[in-house]
C-alpha positions as CSV (number, residue, x, y, z in Angstrom):
1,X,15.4,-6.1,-12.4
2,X,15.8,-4.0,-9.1
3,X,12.7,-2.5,-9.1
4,X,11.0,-5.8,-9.5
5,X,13.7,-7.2,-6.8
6,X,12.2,-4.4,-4.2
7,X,8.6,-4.9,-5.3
8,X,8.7,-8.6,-4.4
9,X,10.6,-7.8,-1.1
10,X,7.9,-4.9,0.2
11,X,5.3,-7.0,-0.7
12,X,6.8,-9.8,1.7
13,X,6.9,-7.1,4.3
14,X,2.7,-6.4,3.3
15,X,2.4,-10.2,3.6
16,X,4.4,-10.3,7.0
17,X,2.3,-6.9,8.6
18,X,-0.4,-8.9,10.2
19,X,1.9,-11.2,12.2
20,X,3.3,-8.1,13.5
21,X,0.6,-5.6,14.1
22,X,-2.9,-6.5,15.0
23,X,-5.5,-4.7,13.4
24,X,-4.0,-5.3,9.9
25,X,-5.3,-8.0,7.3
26,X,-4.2,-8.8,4.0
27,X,-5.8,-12.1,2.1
28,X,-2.8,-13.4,-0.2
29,X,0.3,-13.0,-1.6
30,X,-1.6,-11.6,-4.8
31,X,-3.2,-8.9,-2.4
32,X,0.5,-7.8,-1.1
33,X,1.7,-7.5,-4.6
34,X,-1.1,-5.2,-5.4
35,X,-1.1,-3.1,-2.2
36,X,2.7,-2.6,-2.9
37,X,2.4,-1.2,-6.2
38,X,-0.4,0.8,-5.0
39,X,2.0,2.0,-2.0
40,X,4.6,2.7,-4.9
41,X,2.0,4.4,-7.1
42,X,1.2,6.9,-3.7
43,X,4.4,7.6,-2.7
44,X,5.3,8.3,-6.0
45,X,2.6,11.1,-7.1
46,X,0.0,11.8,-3.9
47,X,2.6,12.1,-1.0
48,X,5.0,14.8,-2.9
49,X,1.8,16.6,-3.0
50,X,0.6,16.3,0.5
51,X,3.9,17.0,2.0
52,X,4.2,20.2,-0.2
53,X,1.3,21.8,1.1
54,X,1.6,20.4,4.5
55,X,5.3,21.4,4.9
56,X,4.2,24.4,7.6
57,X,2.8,22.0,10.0
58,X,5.5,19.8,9.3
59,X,8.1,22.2,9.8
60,X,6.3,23.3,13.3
61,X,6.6,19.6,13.7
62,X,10.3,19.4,13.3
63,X,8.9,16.7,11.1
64,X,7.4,14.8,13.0
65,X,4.0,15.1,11.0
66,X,5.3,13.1,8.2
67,X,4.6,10.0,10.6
68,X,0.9,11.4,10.3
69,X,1.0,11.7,6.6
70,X,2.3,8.7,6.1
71,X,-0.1,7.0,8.1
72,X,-3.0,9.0,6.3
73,X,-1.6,7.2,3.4
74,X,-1.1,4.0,4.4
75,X,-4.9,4.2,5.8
76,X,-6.2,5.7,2.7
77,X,-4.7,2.5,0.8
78,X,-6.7,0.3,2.7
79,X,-10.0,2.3,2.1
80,X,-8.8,2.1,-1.6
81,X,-8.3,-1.6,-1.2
82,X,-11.7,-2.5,-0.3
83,X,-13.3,0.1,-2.7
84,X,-11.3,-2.3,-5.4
85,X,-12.1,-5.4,-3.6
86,X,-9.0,-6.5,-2.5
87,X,-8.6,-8.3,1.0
88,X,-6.2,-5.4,2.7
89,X,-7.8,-3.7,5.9
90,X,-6.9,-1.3,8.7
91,X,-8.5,-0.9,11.5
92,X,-7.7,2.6,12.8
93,X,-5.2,4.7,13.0
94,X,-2.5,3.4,15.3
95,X,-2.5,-0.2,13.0
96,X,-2.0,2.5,9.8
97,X,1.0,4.6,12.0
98,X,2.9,1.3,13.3
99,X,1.8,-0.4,9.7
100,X,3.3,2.6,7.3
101,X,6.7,2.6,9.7
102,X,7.1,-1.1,8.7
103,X,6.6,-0.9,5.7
104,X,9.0,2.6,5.0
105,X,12.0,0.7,7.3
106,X,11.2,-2.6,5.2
107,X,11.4,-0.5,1.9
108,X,14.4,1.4,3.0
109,X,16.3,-2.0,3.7
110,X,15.3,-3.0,0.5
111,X,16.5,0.0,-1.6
112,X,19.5,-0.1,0.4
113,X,20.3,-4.4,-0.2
114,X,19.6,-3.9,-4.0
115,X,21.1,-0.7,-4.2
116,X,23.7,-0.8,-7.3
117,X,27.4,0.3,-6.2
């Protein structure tokens, strides 16, 4: 019921992105339910992955490059988006930084609301 509980809150924060940042649209509630599984989904299996082999960098960083990956991520999921037809777009790089730092503060206020004691 949790995980459900945080799905339906990161998607709110999906939904709420384009009131907030210009140069992000999503078309529906619908759409922020599938863009957060699909966030879920890549920071479940692709971004261990990435930040594993970029760790050097990151680590010359003082990890500051994770910004980067995540906003790599967060872009790529809109190319993905359109590819599957879904009405979620980013328009460049900044919208995809500010956009991924949303959503990672917005999931991290989630986790931490629902969190069992």
């Amino acid at each position: 019921m949790r995980h459900i509980a945080t799905w339906i809150l990161v998607a709110l924060a999906f939904l709420a992105l384009p009131h907030i940042i210009p140069g992000i649209t999503i078309g529906s509630f619908k759409t922020a339910l599938i863009i957060a599984v699909i966030w879920g989904l890549v920071n479940l299996l692709i971004k261990p992955i990435i930040s594993l082999v970029l760790l050097p960098i990151t680590l010359i960083t003082l990890g500051l490059f994770s910004f980067v990956i995540n906003a790599l991520l967060f872009w790529g999921i809109s190319w993905l988006a359109h590819l599957l037809g879904v009405g979620f777009n980013v328009n460049g790089f900044i919208p995809a930084l500010l956009g991924s730092l949303v959503i990672s503060v917005a999931t991290f206020i989630a986790h931490k609301i629902l969190a069992e004691d």
